[in-house]
SEDREN-926311 format. One record per atom (N, C-alpha, C, O, CB): residue number from 1; residue in three letters; atom name; x, y, z. Coordinates in Angstrom, 2 decimals, padded with zeros to 5 digits. Each point is the difference from the previous one (the first is absolute). Glycine has a CB too. Example, Ala and Ser with C-alpha at 12.3 -4.5 7.8 and 13.67 -1.06 7.14 Angstrom:
BEGIN
> k_r_a_x_y_z
> 1_ALA_N_013.19_-005.69_007.80
> 1_ALA_CA_-000.89_001.19_000.00
> 1_ALA_C_000.90_001.20_000.00
> 1_ALA_O_001.04_-000.02_000.66
> 1_ALA_CB_-002.93_-001.15_000.59
> 2_SER_N_001.54_002.22_-001.97
> 2_SER_CA_000.82_001.19_000.06
> 2_SER_C_-000.77_001.09_000.73
> 2_SER_O_000.51_001.11_000.17
> 2_SER_CB_000.67_-001.74_-002.32
END
This chain:
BEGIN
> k_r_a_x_y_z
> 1_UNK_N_000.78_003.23_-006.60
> 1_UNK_CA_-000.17_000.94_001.09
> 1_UNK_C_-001.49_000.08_000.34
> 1_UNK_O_-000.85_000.23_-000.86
> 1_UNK_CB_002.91_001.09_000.13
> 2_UNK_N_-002.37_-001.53_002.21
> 2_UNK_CA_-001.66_000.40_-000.03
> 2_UNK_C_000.22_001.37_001.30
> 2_UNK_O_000.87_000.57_000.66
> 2_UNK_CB_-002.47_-003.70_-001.31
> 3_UNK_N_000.38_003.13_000.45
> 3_UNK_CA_-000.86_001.26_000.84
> 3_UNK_C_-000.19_-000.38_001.70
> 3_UNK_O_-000.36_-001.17_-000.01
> 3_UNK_CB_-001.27_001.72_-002.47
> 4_UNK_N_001.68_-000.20_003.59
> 4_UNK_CA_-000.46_-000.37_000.97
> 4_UNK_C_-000.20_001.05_000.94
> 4_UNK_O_000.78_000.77_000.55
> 4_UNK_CB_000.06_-002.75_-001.12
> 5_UNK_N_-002.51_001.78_000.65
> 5_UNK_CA_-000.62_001.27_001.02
> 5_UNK_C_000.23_-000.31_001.38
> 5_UNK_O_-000.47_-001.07_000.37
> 5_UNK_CB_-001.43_001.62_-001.85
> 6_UNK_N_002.39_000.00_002.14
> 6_UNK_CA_000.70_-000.49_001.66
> 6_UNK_C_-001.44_000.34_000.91
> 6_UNK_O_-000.03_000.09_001.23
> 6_UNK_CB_003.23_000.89_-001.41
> 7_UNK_N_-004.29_-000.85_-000.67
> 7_UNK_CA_-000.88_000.43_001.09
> 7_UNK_C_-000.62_-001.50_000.04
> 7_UNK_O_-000.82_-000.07_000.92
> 7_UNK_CB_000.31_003.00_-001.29
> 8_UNK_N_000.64_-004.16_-000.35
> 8_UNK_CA_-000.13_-001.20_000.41
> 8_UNK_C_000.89_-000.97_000.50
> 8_UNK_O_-000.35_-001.14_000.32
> 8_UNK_CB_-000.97_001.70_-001.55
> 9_UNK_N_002.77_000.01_001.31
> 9_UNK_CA_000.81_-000.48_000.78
> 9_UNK_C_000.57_000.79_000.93
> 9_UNK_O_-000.30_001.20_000.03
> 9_UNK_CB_000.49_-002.50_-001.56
> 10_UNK_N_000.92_000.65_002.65
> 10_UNK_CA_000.24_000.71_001.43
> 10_UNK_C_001.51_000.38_-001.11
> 10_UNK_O_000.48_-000.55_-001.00
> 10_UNK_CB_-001.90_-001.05_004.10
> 11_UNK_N_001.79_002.90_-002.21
> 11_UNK_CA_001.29_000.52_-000.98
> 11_UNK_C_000.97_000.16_001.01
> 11_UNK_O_-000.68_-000.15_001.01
> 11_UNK_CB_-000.48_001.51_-002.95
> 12_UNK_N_002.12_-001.19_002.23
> 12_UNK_CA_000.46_000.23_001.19
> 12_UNK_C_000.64_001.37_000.16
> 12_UNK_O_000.57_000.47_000.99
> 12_UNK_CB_-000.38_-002.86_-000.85
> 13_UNK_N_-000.45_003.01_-001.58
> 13_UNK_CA_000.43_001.55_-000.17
> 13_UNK_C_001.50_000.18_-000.03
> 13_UNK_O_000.71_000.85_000.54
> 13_UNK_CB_-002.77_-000.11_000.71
> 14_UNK_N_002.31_-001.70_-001.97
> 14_UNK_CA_001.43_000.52_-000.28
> 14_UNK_C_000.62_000.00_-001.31
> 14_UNK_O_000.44_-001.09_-000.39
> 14_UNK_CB_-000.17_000.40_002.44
> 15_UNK_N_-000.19_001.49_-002.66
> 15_UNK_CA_000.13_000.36_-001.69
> 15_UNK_C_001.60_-000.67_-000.28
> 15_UNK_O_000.02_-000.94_-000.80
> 15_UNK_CB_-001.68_003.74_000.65
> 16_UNK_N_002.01_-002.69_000.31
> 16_UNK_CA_001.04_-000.36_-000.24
> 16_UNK_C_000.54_-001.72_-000.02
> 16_UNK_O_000.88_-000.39_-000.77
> 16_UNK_CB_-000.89_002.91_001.58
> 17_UNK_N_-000.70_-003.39_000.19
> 17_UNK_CA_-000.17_-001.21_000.50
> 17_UNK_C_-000.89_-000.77_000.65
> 17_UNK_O_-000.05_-000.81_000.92
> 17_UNK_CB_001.56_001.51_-001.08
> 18_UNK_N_-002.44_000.02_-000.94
> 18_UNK_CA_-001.95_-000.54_000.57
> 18_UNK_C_-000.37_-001.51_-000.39
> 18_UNK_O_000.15_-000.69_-001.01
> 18_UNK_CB_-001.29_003.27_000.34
> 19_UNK_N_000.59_-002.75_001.91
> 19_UNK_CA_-000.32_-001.11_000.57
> 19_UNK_C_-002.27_000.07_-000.21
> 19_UNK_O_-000.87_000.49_000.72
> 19_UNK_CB_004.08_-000.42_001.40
> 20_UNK_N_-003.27_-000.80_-003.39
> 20_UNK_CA_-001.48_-000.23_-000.01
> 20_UNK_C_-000.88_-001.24_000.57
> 20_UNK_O_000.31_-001.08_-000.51
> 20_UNK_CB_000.29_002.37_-001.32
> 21_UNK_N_-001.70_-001.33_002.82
> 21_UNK_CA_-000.06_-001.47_000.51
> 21_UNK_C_-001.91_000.32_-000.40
> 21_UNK_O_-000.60_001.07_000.09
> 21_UNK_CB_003.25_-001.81_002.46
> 22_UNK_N_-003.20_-000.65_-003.00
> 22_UNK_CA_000.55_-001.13_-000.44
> 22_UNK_C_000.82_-000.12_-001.16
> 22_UNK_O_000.64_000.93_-000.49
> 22_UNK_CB_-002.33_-001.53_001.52
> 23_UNK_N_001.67_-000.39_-001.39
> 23_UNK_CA_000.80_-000.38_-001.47
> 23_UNK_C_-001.13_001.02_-001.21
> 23_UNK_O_-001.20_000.23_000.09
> 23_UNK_CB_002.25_-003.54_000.71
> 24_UNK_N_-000.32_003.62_-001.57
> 24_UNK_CA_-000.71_000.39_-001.17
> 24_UNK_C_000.02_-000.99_-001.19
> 24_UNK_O_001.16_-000.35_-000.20
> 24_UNK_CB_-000.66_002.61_000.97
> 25_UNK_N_-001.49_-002.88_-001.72
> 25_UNK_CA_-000.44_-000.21_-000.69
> 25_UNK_C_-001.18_000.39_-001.45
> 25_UNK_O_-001.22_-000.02_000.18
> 25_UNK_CB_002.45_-000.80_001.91
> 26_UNK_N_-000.76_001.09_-003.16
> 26_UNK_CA_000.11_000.35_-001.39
> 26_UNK_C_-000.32_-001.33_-001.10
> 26_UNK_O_001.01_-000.59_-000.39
> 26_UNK_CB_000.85_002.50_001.32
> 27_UNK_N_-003.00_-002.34_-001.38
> 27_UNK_CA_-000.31_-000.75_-001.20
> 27_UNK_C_-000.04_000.79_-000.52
> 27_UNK_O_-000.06_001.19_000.33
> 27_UNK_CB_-000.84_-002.77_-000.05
> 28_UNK_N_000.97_000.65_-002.01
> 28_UNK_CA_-000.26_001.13_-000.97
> 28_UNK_C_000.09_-000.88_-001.57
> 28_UNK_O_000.72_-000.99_-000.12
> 28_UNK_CB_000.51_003.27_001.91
> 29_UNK_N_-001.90_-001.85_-002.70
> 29_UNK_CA_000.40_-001.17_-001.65
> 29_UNK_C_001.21_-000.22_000.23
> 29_UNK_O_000.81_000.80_000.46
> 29_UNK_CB_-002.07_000.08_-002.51
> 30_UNK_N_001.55_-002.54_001.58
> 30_UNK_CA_001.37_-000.16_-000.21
> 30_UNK_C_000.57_000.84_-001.62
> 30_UNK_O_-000.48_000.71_-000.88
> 30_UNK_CB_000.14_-003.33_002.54
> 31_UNK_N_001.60_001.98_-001.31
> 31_UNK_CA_000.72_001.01_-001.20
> 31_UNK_C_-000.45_-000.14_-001.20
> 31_UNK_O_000.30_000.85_-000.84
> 31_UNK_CB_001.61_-000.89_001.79
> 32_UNK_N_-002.56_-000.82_-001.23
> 32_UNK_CA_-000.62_-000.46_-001.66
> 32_UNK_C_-001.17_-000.55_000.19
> 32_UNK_O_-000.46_-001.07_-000.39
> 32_UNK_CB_002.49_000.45_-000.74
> 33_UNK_N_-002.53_001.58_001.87
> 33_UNK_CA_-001.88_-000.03_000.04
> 33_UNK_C_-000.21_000.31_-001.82
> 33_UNK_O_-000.89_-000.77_-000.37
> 33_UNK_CB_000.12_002.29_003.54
> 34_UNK_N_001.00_-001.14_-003.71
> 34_UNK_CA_-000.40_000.45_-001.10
> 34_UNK_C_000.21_-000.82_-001.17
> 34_UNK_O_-000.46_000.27_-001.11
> 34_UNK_CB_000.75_001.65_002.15
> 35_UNK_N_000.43_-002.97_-000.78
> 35_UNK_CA_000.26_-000.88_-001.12
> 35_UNK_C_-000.57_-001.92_000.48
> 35_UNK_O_000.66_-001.03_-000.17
> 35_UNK_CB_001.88_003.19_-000.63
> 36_UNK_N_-003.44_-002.07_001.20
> 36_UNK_CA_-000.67_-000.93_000.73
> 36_UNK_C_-000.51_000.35_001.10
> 36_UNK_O_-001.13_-000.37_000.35
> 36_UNK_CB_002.28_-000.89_-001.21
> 37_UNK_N_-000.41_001.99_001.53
> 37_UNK_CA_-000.63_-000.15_001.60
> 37_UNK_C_001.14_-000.71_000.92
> 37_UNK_O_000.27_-001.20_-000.10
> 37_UNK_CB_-002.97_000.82_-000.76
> 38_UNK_N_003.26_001.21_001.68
> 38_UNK_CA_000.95_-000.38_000.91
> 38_UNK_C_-000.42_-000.53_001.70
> 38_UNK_O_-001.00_000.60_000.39
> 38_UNK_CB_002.26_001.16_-002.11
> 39_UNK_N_-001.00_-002.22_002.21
> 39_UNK_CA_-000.36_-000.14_001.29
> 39_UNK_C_000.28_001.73_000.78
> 39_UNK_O_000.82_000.89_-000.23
> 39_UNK_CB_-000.09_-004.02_000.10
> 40_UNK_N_-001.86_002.97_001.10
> 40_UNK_CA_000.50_001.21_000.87
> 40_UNK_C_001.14_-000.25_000.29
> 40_UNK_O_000.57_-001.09_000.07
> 40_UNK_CB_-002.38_001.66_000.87
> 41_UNK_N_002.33_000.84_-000.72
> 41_UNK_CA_001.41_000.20_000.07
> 41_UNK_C_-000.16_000.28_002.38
> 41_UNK_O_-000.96_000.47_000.62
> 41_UNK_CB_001.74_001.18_-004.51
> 42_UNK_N_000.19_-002.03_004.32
> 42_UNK_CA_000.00_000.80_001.12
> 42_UNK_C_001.34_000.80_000.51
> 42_UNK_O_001.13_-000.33_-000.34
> 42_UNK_CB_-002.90_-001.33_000.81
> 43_UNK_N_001.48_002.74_000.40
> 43_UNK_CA_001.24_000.35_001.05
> 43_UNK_C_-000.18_-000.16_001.14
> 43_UNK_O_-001.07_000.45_000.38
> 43_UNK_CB_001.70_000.93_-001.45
> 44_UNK_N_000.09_-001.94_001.97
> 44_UNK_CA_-000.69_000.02_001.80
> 44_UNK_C_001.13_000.36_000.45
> 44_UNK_O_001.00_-000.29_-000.66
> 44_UNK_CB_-002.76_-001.63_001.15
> 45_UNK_N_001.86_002.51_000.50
> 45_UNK_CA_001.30_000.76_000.74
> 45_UNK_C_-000.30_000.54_001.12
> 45_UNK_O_-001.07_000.52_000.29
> 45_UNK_CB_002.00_000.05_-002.13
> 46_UNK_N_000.35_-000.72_002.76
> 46_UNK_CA_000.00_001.25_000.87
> 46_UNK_C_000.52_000.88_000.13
> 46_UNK_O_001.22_-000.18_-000.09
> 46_UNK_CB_-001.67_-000.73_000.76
> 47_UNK_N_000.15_002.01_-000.47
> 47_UNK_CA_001.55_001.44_-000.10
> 47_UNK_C_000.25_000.10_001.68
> 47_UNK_O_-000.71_000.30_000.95
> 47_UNK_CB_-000.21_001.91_-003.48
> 48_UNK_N_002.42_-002.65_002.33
> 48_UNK_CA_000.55_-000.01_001.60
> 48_UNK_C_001.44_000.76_-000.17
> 48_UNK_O_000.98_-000.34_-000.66
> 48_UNK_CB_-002.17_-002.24_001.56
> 49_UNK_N_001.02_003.46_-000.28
> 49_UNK_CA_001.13_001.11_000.75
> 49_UNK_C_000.74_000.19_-001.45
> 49_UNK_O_001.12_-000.38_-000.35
> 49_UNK_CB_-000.60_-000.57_003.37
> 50_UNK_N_-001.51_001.68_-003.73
> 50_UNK_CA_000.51_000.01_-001.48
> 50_UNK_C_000.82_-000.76_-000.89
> 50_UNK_O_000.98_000.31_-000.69
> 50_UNK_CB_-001.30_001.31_001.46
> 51_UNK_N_-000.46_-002.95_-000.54
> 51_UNK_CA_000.52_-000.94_-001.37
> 51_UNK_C_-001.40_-001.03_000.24
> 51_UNK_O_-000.59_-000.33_001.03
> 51_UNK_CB_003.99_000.33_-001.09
> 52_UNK_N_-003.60_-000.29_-001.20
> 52_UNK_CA_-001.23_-000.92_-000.47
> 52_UNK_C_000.30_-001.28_-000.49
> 52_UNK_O_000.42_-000.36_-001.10
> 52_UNK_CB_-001.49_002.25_000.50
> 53_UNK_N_000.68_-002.69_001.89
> 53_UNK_CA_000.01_-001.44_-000.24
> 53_UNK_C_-001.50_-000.92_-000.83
> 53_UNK_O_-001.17_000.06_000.38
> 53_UNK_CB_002.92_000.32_002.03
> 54_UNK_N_-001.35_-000.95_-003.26
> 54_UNK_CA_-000.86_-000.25_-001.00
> 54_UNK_C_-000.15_-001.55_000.57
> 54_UNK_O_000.93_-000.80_000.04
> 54_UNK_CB_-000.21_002.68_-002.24
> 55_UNK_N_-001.96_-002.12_002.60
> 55_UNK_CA_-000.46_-001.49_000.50
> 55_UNK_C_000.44_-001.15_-001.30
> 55_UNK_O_000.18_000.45_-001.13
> 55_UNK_CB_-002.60_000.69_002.73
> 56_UNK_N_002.53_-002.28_-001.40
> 56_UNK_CA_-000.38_-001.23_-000.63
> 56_UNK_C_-000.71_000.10_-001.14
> 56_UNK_O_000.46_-000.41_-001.07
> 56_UNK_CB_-000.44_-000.45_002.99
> 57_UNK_N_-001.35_001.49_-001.80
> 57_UNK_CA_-001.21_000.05_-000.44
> 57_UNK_C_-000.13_000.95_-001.44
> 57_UNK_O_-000.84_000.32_-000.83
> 57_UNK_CB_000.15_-000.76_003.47
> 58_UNK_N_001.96_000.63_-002.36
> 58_UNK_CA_-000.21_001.17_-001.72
> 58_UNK_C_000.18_-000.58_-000.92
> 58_UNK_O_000.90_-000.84_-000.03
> 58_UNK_CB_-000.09_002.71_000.52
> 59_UNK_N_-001.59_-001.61_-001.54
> 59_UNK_CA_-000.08_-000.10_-001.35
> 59_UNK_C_001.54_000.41_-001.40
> 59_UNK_O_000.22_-000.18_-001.20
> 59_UNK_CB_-003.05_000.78_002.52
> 60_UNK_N_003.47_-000.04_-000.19
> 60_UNK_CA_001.33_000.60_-000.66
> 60_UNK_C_001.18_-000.25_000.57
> 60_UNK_O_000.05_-000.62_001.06
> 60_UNK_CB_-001.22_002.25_-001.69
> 61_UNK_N_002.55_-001.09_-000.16
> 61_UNK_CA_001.30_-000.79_-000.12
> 61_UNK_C_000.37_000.82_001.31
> 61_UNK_O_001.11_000.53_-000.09
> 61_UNK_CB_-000.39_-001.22_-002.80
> 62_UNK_N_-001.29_000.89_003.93
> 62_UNK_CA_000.82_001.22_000.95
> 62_UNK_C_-001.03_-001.18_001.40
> 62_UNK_O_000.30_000.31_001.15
> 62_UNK_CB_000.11_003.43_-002.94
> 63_UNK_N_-001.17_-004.59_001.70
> 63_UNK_CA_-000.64_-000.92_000.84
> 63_UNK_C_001.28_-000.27_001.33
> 63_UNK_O_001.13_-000.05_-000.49
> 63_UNK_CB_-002.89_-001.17_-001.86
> 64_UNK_N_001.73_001.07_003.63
> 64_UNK_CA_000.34_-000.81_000.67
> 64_UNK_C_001.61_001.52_000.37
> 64_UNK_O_000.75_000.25_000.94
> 64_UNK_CB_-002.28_-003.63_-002.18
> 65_UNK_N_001.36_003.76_000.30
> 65_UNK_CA_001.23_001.38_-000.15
> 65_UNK_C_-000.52_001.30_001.13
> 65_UNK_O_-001.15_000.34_000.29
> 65_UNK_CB_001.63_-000.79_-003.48
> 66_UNK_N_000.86_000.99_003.69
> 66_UNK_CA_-000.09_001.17_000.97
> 66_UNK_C_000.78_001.04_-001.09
> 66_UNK_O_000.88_-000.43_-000.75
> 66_UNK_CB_-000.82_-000.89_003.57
> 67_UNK_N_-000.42_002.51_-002.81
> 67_UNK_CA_000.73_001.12_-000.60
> 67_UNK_C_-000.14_001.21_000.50
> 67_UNK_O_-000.88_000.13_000.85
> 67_UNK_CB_000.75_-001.19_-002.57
> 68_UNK_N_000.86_002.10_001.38
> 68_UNK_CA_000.39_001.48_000.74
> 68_UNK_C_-001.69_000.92_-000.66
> 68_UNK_O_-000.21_-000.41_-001.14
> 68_UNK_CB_004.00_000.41_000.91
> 69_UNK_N_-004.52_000.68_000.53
> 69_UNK_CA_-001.03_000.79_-000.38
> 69_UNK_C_000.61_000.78_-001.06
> 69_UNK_O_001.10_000.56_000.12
> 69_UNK_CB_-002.32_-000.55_002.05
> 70_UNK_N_000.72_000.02_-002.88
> 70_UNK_CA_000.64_000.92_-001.68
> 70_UNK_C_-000.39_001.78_000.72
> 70_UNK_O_-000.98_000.51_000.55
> 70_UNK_CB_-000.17_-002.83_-003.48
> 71_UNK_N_002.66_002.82_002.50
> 71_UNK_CA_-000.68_001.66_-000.04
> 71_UNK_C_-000.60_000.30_-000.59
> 71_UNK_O_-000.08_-000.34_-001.18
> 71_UNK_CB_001.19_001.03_001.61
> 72_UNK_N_-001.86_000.15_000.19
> 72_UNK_CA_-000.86_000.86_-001.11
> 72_UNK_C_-000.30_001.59_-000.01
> 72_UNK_O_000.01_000.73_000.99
> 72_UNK_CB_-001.05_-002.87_-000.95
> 73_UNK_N_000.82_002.44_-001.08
> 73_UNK_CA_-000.41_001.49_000.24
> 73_UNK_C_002.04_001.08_000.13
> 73_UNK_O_000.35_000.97_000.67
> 73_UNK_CB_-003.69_-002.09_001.29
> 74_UNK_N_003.90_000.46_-002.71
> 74_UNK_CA_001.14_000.66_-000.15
> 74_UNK_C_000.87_000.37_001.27
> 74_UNK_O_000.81_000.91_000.18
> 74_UNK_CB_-002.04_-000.18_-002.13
> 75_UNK_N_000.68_-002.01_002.97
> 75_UNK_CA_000.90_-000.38_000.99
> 75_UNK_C_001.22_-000.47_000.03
> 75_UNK_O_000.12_-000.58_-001.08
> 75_UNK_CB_-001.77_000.40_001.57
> 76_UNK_N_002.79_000.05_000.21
> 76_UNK_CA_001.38_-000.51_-000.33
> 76_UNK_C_000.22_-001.52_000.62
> 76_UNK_O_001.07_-000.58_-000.17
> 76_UNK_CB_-000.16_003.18_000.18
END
């Protein structure tokens, strides 16, 4: 899960099925930085009409994958 301040992206203000432009992008240690040194890890995505399509370009098993935005905050 990451963080994203909308005051560097355009939002389209809709909570429920928000739409963030540009793409967001997240490096970070890979998963076993600590036992050698992992390659950076990445996320690149876009959040469109509430679901996050995950580019090519990721570092993880969800790459090239579209999915529903996770609730949060004891939403239904």
């Amino acid at each position: 899960m990451h963080q994203v301040w909308t005051d560097r992206w355009r939002w389209n203000g809709d909570g429920d099925a928000p739409t963030f432009s540009p793409s967001v992008l997240v490096t970070y240690d890979g998963a076993d930085v600590g036992q050698g040194g992992a390659p950076q890890a990445r996320c690149h995505s876009f959040v469109e009409n509430g679901r996050i399509r995950f580019l090519p370009d990721c570092t993880h098993e969800l790459a090239g994958e579209t999915v529903p935005l996770p609730t949060l905050l004891g939403g239904t």
